[in-house]
N, CA, C and O of each residue as an XYZ file, in Angstrom:
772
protein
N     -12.063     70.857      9.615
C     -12.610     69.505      9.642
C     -13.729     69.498     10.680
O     -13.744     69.905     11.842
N     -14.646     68.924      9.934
C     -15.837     69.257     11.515
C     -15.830     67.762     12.065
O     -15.195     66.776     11.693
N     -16.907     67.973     13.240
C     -16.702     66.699     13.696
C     -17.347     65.405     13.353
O     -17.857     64.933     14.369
N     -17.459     64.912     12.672
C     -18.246     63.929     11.765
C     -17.379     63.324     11.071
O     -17.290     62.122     10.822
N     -16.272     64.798     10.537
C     -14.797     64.001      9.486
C     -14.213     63.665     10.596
O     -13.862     62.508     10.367
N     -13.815     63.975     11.858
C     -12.725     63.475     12.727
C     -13.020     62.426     13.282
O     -12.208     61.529     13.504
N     -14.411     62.390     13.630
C     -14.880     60.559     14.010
C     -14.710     59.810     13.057
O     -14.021     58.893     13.505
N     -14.892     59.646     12.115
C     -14.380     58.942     10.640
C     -12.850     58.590     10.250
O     -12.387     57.492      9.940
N     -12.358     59.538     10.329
C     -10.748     59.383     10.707
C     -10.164     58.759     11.915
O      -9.143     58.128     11.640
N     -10.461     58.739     13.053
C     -10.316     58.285     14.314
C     -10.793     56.506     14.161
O     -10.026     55.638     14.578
N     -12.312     56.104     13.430
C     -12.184     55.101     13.684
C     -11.735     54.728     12.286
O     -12.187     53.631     11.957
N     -11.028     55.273     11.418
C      -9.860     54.416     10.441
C      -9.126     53.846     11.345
O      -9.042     52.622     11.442
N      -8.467     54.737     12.165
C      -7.224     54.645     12.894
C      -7.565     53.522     13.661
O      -6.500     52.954     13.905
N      -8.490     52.908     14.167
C      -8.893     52.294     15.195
C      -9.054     50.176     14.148
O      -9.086     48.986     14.463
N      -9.084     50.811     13.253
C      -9.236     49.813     12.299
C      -8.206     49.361     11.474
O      -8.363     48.457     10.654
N      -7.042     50.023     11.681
C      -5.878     49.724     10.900
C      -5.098     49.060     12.432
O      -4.781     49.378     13.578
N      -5.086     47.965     11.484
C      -4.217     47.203     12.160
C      -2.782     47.146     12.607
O      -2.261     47.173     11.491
N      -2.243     47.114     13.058
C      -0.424     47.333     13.317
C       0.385     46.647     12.824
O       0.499     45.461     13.136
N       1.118     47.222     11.959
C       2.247     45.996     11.233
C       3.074     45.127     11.779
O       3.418     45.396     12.930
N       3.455     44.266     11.353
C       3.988     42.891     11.802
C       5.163     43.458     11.497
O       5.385     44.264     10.594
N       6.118     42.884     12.504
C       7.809     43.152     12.179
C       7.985     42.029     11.417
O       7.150     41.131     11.304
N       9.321     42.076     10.766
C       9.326     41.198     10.115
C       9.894     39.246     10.666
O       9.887     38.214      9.995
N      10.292     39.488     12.069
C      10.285     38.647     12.400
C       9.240     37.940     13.213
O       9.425     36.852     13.760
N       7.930     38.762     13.260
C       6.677     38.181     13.151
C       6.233     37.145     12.215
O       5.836     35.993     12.392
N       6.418     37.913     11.101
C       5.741     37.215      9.926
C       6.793     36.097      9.607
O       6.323     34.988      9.354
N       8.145     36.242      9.587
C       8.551     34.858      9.745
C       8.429     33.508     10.885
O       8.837     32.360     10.715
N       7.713     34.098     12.099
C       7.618     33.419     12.936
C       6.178     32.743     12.496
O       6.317     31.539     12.709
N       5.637     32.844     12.284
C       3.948     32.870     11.733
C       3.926     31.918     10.883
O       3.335     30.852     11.056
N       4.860     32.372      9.452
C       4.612     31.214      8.060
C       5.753     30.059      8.907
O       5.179     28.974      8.807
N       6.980     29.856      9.614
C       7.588     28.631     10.238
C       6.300     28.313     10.798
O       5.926     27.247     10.309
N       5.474     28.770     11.601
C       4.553     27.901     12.374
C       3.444     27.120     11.668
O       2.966     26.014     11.920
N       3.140     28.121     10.597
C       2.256     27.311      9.206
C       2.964     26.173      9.077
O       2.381     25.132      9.381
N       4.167     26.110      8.669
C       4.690     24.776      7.811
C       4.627     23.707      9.068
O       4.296     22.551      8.800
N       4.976     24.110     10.613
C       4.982     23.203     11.435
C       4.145     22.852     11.513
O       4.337     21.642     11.389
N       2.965     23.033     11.679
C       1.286     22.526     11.519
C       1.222     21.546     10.590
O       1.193     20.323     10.732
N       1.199     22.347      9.448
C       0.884     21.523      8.070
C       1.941     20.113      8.199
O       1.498     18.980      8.388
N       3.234     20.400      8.072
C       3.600     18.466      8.994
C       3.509     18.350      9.774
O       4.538     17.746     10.074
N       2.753     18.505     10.935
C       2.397     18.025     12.012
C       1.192     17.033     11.675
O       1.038     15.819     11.806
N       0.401     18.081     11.183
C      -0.676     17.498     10.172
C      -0.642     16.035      9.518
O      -1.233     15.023      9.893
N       0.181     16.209      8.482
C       0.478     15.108      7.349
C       1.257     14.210      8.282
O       0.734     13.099      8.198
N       2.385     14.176      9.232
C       2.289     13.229      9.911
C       1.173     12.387     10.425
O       0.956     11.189     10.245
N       0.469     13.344     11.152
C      -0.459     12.442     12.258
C      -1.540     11.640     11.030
O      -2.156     10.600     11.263
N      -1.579     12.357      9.791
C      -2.393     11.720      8.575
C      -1.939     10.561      8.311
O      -2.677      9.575      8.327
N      -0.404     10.480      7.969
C       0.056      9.174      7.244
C      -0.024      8.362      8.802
O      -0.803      7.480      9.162
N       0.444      8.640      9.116
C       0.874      7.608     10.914
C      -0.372      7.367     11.113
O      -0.259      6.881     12.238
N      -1.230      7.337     10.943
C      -2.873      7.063     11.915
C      -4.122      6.682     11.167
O      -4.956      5.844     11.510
N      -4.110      7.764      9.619
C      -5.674      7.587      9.101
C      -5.324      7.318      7.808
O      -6.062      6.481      7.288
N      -4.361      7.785      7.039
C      -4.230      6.867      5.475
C      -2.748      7.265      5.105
O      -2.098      8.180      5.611
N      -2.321      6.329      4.053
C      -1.536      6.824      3.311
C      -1.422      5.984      2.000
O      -1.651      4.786      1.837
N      -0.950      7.058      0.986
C      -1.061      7.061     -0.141
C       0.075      5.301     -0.686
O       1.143      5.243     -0.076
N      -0.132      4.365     -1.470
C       1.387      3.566     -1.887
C       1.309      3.391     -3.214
O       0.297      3.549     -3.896
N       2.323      3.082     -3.567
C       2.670      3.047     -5.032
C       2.901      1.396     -5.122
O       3.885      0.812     -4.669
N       1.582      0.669     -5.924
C       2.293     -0.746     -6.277
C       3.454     -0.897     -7.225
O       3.495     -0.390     -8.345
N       4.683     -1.869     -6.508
C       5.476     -1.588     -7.336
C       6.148     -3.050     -7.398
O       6.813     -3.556     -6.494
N       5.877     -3.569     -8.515
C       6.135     -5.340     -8.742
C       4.675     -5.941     -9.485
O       3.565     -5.441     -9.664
N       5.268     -7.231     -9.804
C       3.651     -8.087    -10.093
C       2.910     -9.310     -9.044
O       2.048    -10.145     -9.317
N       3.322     -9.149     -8.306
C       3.350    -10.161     -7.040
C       1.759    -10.322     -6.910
O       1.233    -11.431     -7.001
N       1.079     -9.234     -6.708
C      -0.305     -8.723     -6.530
C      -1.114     -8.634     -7.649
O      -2.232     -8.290     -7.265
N      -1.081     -8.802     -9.050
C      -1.898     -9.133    -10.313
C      -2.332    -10.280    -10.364
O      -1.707    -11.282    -10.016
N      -3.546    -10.243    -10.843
C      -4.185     -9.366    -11.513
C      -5.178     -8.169    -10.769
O      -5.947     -7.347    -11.267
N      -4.776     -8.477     -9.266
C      -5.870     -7.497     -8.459
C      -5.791     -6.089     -8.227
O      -6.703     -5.281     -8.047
N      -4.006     -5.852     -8.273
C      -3.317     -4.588     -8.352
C      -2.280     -4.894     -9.472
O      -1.851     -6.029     -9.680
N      -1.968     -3.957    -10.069
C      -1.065     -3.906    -11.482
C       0.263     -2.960    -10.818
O       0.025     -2.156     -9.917
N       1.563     -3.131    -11.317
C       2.510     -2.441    -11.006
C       2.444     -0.692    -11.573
O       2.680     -0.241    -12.693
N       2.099     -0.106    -10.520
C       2.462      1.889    -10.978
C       1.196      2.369    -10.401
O       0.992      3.583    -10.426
N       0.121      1.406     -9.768
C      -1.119      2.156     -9.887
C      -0.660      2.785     -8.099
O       0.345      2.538     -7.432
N      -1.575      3.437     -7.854
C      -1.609      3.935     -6.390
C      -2.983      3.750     -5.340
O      -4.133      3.712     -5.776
N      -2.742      3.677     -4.337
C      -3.614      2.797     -3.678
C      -3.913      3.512     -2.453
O      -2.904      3.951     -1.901
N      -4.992      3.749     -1.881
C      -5.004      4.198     -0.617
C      -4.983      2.831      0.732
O      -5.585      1.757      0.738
N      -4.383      3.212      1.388
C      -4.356      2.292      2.412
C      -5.160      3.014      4.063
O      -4.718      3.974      4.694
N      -6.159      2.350      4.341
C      -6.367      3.513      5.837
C      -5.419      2.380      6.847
O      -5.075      1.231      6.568
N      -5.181      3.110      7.987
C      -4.562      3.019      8.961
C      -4.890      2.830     10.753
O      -4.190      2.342     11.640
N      -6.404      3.517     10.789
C      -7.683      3.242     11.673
C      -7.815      1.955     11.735
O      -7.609      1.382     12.805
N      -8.095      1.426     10.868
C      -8.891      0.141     11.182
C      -7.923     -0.780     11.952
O      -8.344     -1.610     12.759
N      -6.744     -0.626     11.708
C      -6.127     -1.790     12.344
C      -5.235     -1.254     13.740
O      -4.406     -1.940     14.338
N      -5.633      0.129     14.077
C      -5.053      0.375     15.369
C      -6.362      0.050     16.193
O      -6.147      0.287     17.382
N      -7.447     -0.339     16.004
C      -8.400     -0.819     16.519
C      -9.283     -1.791     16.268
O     -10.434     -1.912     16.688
N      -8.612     -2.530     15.495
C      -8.457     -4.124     15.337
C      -7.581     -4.968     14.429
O      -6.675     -4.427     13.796
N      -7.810     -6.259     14.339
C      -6.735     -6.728     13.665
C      -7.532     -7.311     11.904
O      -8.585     -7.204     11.276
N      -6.348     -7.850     11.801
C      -6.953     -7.924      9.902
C      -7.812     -9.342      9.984
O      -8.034    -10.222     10.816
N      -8.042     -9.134      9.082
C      -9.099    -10.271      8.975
C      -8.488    -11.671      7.347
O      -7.435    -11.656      6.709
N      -9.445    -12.444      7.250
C      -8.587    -13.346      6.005
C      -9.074    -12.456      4.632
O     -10.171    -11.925      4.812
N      -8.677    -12.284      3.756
C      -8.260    -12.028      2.557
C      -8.711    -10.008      2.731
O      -9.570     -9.347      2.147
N      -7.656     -9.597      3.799
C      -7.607     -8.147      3.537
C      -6.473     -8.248      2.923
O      -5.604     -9.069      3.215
N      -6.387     -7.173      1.769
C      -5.431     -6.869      0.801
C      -4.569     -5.682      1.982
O      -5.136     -4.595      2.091
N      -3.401     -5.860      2.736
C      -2.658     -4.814      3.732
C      -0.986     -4.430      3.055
O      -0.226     -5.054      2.314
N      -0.930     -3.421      3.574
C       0.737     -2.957      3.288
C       1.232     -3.603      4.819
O       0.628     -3.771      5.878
N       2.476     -3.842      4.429
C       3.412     -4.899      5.812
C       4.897     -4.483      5.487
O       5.435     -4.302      4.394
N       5.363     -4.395      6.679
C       7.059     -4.598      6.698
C       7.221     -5.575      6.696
O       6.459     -6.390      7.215
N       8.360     -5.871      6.063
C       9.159     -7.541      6.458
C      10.459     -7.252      6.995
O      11.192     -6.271      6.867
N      10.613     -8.674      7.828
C      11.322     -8.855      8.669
C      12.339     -8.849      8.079
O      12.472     -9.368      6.971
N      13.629     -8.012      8.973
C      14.617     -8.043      8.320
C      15.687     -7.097      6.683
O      16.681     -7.120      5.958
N      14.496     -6.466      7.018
C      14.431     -5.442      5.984
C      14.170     -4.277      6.220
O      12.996     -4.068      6.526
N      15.100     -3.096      6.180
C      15.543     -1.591      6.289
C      14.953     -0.867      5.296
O      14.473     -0.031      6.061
N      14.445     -0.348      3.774
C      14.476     -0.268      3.140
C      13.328      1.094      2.978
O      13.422      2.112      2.291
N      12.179      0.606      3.962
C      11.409      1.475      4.435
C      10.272      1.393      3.383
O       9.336      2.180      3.527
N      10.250      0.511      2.322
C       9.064      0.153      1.774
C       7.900     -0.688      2.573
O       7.978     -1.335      3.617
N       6.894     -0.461      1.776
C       5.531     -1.145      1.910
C       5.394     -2.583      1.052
O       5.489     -2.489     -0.171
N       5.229     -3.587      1.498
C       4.822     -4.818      0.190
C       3.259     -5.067      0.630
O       2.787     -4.871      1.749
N       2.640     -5.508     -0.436
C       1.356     -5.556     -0.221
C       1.493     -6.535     -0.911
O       2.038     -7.008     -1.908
N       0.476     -6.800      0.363
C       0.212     -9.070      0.477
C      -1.475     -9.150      0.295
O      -2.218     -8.179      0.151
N      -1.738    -10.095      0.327
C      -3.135    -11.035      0.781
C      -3.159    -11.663      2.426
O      -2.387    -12.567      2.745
N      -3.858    -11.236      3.123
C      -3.811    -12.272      4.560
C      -4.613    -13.035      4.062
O      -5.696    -12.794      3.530
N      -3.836    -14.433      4.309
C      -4.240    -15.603      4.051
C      -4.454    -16.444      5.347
O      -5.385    -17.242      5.455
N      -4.025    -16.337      5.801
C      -3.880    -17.127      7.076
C      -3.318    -16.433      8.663
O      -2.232    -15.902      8.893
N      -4.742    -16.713      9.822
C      -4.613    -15.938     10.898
C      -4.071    -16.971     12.120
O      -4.013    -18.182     11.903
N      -3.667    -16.379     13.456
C      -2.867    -16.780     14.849
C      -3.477    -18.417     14.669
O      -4.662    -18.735     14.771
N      -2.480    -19.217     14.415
C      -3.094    -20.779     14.605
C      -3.667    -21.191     13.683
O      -3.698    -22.421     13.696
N      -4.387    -20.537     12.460
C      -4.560    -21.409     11.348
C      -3.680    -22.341     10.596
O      -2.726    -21.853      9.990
N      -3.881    -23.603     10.563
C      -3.129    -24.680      9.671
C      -3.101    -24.097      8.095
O      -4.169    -23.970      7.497
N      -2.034    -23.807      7.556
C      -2.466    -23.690      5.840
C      -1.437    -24.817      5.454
O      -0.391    -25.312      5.873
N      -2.825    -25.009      3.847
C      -1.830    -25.873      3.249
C      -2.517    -25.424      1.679
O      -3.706    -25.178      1.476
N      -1.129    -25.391      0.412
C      -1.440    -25.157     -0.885
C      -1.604    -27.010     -1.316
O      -0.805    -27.836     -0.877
N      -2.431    -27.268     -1.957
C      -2.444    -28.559     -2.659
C      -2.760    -27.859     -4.010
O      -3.766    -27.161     -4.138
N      -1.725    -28.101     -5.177
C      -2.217    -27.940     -6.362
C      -3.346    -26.589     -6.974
O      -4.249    -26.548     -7.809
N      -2.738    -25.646     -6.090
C      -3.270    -24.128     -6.351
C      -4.190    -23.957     -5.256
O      -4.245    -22.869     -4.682
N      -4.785    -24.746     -4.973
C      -6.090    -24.568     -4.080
C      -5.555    -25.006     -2.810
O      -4.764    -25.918     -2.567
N      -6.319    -23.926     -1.809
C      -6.258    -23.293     -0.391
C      -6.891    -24.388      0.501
O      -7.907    -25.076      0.411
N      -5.924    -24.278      1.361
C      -6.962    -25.341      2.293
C      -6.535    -24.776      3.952
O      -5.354    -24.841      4.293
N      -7.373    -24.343      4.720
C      -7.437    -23.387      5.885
C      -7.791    -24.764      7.505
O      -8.873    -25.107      7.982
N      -7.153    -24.956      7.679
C      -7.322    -25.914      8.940
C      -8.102    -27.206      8.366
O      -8.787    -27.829      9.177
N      -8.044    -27.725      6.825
C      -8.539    -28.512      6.890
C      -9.458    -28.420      5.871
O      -9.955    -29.341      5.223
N      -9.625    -27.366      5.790
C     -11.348    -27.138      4.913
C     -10.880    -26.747      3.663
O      -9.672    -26.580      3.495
N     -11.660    -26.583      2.787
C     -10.943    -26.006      1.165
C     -11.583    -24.447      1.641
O     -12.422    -24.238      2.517
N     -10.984    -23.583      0.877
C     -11.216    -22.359      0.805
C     -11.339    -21.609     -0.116
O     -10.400    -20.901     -0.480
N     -12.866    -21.590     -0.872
C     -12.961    -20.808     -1.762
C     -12.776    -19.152     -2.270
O     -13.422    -18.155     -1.948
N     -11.477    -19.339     -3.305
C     -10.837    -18.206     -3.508
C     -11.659    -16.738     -4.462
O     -11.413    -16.735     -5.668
N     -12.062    -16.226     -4.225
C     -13.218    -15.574     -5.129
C     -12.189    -13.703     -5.432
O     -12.612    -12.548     -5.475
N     -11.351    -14.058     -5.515
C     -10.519    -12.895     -6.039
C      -9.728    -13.399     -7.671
O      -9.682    -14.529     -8.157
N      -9.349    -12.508     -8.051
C      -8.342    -12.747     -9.412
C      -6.500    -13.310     -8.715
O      -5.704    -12.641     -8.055
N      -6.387    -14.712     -9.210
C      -5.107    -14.785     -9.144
C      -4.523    -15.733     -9.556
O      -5.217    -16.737     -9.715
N      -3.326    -15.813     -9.834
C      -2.247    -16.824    -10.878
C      -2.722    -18.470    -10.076
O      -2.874    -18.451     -8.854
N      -2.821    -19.111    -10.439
C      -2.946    -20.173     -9.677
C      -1.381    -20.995    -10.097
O      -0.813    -20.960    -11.189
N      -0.963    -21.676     -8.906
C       0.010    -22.428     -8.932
C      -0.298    -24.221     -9.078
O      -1.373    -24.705     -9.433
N       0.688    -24.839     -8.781
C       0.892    -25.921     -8.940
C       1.934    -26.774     -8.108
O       2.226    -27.932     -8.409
N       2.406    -26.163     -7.153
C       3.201    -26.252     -6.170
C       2.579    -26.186     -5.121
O       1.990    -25.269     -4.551
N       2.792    -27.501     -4.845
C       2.220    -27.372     -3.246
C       3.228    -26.852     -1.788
O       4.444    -27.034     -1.842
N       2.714    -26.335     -0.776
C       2.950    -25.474      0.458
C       2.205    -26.460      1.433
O       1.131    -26.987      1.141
N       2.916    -26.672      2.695
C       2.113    -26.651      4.055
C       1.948    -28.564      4.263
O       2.392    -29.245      3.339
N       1.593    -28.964      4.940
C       0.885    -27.762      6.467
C       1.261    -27.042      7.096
O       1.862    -27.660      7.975
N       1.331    -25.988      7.279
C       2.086    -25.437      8.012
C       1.064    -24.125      9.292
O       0.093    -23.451      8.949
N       1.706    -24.137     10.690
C       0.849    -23.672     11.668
C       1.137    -22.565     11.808
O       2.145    -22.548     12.514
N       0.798    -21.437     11.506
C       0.256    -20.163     11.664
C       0.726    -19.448     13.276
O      -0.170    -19.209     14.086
N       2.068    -19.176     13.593
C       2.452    -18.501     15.099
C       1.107    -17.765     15.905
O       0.331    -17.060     15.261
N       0.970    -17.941     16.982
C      -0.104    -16.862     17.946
C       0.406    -15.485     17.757
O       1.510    -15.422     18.296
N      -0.007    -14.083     17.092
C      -0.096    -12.788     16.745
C       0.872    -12.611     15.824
O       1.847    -11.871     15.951
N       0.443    -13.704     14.325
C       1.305    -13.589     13.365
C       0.603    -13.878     11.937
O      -0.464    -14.363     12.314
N       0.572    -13.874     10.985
C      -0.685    -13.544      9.733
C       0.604    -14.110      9.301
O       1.754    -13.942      9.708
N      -0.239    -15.290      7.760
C       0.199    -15.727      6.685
C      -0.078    -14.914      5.527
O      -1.196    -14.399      5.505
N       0.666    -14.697      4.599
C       0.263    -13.350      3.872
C       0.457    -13.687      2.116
O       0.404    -12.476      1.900
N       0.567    -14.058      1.233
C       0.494    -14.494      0.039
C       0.162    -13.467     -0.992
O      -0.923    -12.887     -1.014
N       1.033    -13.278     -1.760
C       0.854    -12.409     -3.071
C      -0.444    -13.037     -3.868
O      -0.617    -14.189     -3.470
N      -1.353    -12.679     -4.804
C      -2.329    -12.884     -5.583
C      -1.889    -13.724     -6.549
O      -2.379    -14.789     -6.925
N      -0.288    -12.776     -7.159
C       0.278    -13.821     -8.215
C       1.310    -14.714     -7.654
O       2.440    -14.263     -7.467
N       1.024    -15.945     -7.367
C       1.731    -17.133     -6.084
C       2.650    -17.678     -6.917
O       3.625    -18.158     -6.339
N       2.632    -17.770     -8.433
C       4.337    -18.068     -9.304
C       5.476    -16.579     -8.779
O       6.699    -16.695     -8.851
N       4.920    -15.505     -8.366
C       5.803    -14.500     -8.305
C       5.672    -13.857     -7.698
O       5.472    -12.731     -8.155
N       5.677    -14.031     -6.201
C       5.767    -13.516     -5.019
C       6.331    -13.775     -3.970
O       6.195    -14.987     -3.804
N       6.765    -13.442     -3.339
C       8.226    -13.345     -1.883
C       7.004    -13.289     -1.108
O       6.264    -12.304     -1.114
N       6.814    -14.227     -0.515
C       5.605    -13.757      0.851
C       5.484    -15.015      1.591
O       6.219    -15.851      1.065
N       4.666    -15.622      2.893
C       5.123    -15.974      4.031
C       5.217    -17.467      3.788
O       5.329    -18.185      4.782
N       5.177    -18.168      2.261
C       5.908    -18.872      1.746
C       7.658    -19.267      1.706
O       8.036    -20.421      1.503
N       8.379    -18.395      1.877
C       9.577    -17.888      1.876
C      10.019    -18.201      3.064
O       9.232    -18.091      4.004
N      11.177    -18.597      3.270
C      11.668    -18.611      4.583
C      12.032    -17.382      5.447
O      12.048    -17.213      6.667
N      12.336    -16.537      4.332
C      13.123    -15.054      4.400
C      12.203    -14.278      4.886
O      12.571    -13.203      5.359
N      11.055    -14.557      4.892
C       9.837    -13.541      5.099
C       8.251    -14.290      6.146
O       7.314    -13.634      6.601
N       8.424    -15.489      6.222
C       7.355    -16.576      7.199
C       6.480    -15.421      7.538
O       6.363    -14.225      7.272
N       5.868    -16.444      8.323
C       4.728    -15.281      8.800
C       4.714    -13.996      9.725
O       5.393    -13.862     10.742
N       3.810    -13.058      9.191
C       4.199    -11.629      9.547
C       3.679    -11.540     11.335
O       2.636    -12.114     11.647
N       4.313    -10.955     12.170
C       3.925    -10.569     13.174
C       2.854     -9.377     12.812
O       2.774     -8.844     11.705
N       1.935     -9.015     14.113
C       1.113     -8.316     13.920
C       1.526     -6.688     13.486
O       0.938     -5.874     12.775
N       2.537     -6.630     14.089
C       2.748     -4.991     14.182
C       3.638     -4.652     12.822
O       4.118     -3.664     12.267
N       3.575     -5.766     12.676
C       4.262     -5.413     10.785
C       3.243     -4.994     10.202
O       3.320     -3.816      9.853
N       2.059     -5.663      9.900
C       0.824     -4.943      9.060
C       0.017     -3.711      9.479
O      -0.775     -3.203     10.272
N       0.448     -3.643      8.859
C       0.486     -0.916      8.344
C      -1.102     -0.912      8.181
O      -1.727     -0.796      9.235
N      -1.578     -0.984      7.416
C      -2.948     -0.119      6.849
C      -3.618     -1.287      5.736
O      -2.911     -1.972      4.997
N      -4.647     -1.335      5.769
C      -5.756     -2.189      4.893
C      -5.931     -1.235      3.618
O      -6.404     -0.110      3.777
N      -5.561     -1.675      2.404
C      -5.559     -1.386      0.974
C      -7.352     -1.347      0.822
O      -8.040     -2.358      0.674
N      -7.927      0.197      0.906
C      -8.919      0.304      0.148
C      -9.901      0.535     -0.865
O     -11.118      0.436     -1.019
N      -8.489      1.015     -1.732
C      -8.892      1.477     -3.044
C      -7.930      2.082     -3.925
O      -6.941      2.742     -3.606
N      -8.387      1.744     -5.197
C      -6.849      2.042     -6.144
C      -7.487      3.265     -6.820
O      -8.562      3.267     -7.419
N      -6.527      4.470     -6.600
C      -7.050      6.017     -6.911
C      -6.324      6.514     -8.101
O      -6.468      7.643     -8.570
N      -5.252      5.268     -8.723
C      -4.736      6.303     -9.792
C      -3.820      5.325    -10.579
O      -3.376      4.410     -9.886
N      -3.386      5.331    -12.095
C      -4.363      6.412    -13.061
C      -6.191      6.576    -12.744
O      -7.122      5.944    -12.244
N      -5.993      7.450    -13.201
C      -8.022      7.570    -12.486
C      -8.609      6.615    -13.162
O      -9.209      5.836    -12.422
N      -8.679      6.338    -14.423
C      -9.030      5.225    -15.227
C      -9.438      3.915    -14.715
O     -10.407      3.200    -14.969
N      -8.423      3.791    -13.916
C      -8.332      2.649    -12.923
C      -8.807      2.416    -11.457
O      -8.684      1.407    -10.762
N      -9.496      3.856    -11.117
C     -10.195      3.908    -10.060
C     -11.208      2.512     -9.849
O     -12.046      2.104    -10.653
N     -10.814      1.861     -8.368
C     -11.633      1.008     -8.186
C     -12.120      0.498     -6.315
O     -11.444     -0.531     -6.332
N     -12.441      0.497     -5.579
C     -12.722      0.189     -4.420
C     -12.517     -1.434     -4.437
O     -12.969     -2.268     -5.222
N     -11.686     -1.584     -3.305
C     -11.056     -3.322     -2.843
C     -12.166     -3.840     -2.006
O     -12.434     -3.343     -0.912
N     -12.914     -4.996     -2.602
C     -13.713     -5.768     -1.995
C     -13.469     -5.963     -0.972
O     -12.357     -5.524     -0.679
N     -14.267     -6.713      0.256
C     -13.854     -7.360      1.716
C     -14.290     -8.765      1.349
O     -14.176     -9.680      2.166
């Protein structure tokens, strides 16, 4: 072998890497998977998560089965505003679902339903979304300091801060602002402000 083949051989050797025992490589792919949910935690907990509408409470604006992205940013650095479409816990309830409301009413607003139509401290409030209109009147009623009035779209068939069971939501109940419905794709659509 002259020397030209033995430098060639030498830096194989120098280039082959050293095998992993095998409790390397299991230590390695556990640490993959810990990442990857570490990951998808800090995703759902902070910047979006995926929900499944599930009811008619919210038609004609969301339909029951579609899926919805909700981000989660916006409201750890501020609060909702009137007619954000948000996912919320309710009070009193374990269950670990999402219901998705309408904020209708913010800290100290007077609401009152007269005959379908909205009336916000007084003023009428023109409704410029799709929704069931009722005939039952609600209110006056005063709006708690760091607590949102929240109303389904379809107001014949919705559990929301109408209800005694459910009044108005404290702040830290409302999760993430509904920004867009991603599925069936068909149905792809971005939620107005």
């Amino acid at each position: 072998m002259d020397q030209s083949e033995k430098k060639a051989v030498e830096a194989e050797k120098k280039n082959e890497k050293p095998k992993k025992s095998i409790k390397q490589e299991i230590f390695e792919w556990i640490m993959v998977f810990v990442v990857a949910a570490a990951l998808a935690f800090v995703v759902r907990t902070f910047i979006f998560e995926p929900v499944r509408v599930d009811g008619a409470s919210m038609m004609d604006t969301l339909v029951d089965g579609e899926y919805m992205i909700a981000t989660k940013f916006d409201y750890l650095l501020g609060d909702p505003e009137r007619f954000d479409i948000v996912i919320c816990n309710y009070p009193n309830t374990n269950d670990g679902m999402y219901r998705v409301k309408r904020v209708i009413g913010m800290p100290g607003d007077i609401i009152q339903l007269l005959s379908g139509e909205l009336y916000v401290n007084g003023e009428h409030i023109e409704q410029e979304f799709n929704m069931h209109s009722i005939t039952q009147n609600y209110g006056p009623y005063t709006v708690p300091e760091d607590h949102y009035f929240v109303l389904g779209d379809n107001r014949n068939n919705s559990k929301d801060s109408r209800s005694a069971m459910v009044g108005p939501l404290p702040r830290r109940m409302i999760k993430g602002h509904v920004r867009a419905v991603v599925f069936p794709f068909g149905n792809f659509r971005l939620m107005a402000d």
